[in-house]
N, C-alpha and C positions, 0 to 999 in steps of 0.2 A: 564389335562394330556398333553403332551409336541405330538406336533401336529400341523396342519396345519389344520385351520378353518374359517371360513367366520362370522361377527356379522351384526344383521341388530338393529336401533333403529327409532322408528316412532316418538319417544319424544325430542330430540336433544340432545338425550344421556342420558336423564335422567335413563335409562335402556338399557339393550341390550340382544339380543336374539340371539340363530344360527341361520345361514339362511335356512340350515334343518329344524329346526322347528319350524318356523315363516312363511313363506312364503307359501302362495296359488296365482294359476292363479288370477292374477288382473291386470286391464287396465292400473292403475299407484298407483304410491304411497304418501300420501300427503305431505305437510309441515312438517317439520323438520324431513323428514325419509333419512338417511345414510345411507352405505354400507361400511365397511371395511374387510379386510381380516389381522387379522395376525396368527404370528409362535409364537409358546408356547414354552420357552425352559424350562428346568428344572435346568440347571447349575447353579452356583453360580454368581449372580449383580456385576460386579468391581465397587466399587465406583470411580464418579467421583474426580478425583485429580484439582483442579485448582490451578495457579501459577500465582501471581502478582508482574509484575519486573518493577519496578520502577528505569530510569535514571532521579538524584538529577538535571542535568546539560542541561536536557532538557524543552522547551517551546514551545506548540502549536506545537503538533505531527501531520505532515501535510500528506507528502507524505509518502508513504509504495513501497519497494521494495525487491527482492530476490536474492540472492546469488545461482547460480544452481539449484538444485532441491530444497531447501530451507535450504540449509546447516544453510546461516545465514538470516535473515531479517533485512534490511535495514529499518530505521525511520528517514526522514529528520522534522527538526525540526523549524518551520517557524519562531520564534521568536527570540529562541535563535541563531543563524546562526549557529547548527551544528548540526552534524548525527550519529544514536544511530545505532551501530552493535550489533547484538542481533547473540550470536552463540549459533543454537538450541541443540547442544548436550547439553548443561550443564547450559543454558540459563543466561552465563558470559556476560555483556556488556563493549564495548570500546565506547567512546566519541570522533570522532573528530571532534574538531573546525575548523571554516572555515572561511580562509580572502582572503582579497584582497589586495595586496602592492600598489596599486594604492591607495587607499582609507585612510584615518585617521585612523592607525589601533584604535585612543583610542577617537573617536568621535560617537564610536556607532552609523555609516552608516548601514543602515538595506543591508543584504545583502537576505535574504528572501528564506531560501532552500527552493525549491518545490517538483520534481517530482527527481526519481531514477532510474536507469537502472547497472545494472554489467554484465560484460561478465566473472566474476568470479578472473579475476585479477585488475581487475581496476571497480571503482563506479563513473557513472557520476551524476551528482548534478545540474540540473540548479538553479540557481541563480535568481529569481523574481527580485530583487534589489526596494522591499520596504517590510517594517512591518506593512502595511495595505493588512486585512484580505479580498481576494477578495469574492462578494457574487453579485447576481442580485440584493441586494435592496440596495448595496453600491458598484457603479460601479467603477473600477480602472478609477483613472485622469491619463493616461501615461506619461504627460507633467511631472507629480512629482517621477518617477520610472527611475531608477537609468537603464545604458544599464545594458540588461542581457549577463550573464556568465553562463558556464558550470564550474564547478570545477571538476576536476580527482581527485577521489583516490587510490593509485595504492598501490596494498598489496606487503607487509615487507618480508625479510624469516621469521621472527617468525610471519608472518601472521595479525599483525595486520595492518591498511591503514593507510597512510598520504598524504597529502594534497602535490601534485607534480607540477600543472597546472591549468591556468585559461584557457577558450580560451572563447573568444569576439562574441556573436550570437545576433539575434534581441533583441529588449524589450520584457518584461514580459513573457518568458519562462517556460513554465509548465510541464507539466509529456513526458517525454522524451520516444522514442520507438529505443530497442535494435533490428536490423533485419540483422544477420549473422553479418560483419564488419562496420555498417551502423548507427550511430545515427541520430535519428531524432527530431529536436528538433521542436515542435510547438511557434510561436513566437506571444501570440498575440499582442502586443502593434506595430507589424509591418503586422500582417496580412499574415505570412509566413513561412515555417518550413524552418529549417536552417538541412544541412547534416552535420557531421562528420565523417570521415573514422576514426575509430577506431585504424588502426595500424600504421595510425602517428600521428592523434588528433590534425586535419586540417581539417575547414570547406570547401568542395571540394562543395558543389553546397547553 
C-alpha cells in the first residue's frame, strides 16, 4: 500500500521485515542487520530514456565544462585539439577546431585542450600544448610541452562559437576557474596561476 514505512533485515538483505514488526528492546543488533526507510508510491514507473551522442570529430574527451545553468556542455577534447558543444535542448552538437597561427597549422603540433570555463558569451580553453596524457605514473617532462595558451571562443548571432583569440599564460595549463570577470588559469609547468580580466582578455596579474 502506497505509504511511508521503515524495513529492518538481519541477513544482508536477504529478507526484510517492518520495523513494527521486527523489532523488540535489544542491546544491539548483529552482523549484517540494516535499517532503511522508504516511500511506496503507487503511480506509474517512467521508464528510463538513455541517449548516446556520439562527436565522429572528437578524441580523448578530457575536460567538461557549462554554459549557464547548463544550457549547453562544453567537452574539450585532448587529442583531437577541439571542443564538442553539446546544446541540451535538443542534444545538437557543433565541433570547433582549434589552432594556433604561430604553429605549423599542417604539422600536427599537439595543441592539447584541457580544462573549460564560459561566462556564456565567450568559452576559455587552455591549451596544455602536448598530446601526452598526464597521470602520476607518467609524469609531464615540461622541457617537451609546448607554452601554454588560453583559446577564446566567442558566440556568433546564430549562436554558434569560433575561435577569436589566443592569449599566451604559463606551461601546462589546466582546468581554468571562472570568478565574476576573473579567469584563473592554474599553470603547472611554472608553478603559478596566471589572471585574465575577462572583459578585455589581458593577463592583468
Amino acid at each position: 500500500l502506497p505509504g511511508s514505512e521503515a524495513f529492518v533485515t538481519f541477513n544482508s538483505g536477504t529478507s526484510w521485515q517492518t520495523l513494527a514488526d521486527t523489532i523488540s528492546p535489544a542491546a544491539s543488533c548483529g552482523p549484517g542487520s540494516f535499517l532503511i526507510r522508504a516511500t511506496v508510491e503507487s503511480g506509474e514507473v517512467t521508464p528510463l530514456t538513455v541517449t548516446k551522442l556520439k562527436d565522429p570529430l572528437a578524441v580523448e574527451p578530457w575536460g567538461l565544462g557549462l554554459v549557464g545553468f547548463g544550457s549547453q556542455v562544453l567537452v574539450a577534447n585532448y587529442i583531437s585539439d577541439n571542443v564538442t558543444i553539446i546544446n541540451t535542448a535538443d542534444n545538437s552538437i557543433q565541433n570547433v577546431a582549434l589552432v594556433d597561427p604561430r604553429l605549423c597549422a599542417s604539422c600536427g603540433s599537439p595543441l592539447g585542450p584541457f580544462g573549460l570555463a564560459s561566462n556564456g558569451q565567450k568559452i576559455y580553453v587552455t591549451l596544455f600544448g602536448s598530446s601526452e596524457i598526464p597521470s602520476k605514473a607518467s609524469p609531464i617532462d615540461y622541457a617537451t610541452v609546448l607554452d601554454g595558451r588560453v583559446a577564446v571562443l566567442t558566440k556568433q548571432p546564430d549562436g554558434t562559437y569560433t575561435q577569436t583569440l589566443l592569449i599566451g599564460v604559463g606551461k601546462g595549463p589546466r582546468f581554468p576557474a571562472l570568478v565574476g570577470t576573473k579567469l584563473y588559469v592554474p599553470c603547472g609547468g611554472d608553478d603559478r596561476v596566471d589572471v585574465i580580466d575577462t572583459l578585455t582578455d589581458e593577463k592583468i596579474a
